[in-house]
C-alpha positions as CSV (number, residue, x, y, z in Angstrom):
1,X,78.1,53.2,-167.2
2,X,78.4,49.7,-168.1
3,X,79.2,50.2,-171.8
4,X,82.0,51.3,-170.2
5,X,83.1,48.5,-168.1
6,X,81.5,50.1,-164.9
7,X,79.5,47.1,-163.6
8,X,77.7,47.3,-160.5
9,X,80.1,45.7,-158.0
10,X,81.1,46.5,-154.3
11,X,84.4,47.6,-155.6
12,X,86.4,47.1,-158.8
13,X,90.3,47.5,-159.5
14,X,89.6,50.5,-160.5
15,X,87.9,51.6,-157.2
16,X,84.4,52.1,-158.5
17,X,81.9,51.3,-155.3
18,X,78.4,50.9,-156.4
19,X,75.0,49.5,-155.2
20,X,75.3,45.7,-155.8
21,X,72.0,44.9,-155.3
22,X,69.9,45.2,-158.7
23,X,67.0,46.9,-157.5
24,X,69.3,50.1,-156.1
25,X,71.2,50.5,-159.4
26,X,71.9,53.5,-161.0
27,X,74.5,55.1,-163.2
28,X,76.1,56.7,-159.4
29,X,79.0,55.6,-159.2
30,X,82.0,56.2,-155.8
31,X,85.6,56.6,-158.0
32,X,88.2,56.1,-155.4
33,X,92.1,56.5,-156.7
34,X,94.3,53.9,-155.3
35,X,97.2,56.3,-155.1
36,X,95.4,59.5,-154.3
37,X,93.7,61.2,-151.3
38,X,89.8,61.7,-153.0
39,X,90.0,65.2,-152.3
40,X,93.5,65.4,-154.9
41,X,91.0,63.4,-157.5
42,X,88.3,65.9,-157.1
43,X,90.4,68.8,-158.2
44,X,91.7,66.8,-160.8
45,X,88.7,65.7,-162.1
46,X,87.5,69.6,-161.5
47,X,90.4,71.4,-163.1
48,X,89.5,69.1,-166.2
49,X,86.1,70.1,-166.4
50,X,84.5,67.2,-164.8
51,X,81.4,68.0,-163.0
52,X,81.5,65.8,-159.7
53,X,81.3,66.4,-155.5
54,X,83.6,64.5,-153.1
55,X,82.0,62.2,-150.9
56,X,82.8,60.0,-148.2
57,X,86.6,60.1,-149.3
58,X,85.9,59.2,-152.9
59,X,84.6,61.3,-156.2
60,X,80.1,60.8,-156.5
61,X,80.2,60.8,-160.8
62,X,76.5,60.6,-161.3
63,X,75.9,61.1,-165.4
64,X,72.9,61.2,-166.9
65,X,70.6,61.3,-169.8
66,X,71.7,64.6,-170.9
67,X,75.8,63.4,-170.4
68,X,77.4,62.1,-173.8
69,X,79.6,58.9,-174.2
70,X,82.3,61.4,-174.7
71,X,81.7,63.4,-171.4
72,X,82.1,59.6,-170.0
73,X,85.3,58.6,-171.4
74,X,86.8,61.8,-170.4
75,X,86.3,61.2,-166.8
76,X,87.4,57.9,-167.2
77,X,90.8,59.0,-169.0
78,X,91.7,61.8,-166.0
79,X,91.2,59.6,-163.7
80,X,93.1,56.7,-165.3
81,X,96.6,59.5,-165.6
């Protein structure tokens, strides 16, 4: 998720928590809305066709391989509204 601006921090503005050690990393990520309950992101992110589980209070986005660029910036643009 980097080409995105997803970098693997303990937590960015955006909320993003993610494994800062560089052994651990992966393209995981935690999205937690600084105005939203995780569970009201979920359905969000659900209703628009997002494929995601809620844990820990945040929004687990875990693309891979077979996920496109586009499938990326989607998520990226619900959960920026």
């Amino acid at each position: 998720m980097a080409p995105y601006g997803l970098t693997p921090t303990r937590k960015d503005q955006q909320g993003l928590l993610q494994q800062p050690n560089a052994r651990h990393q992966s393209g995981i990520v935690i999205a937690r809305s600084p105005v939203e309950p995780g569970d009201v992101l979920h359905e969000r992110l659900l209703k628009e066709g997002v494929r995601c589980s809620l844990r820990g209070g945040g929004v687990r986005l875990s693309p891979h391989y077979f996920i496109k660029g586009d499938d990326i910036s989607h998520a990226i643009s619900v959960m920026a509204r």
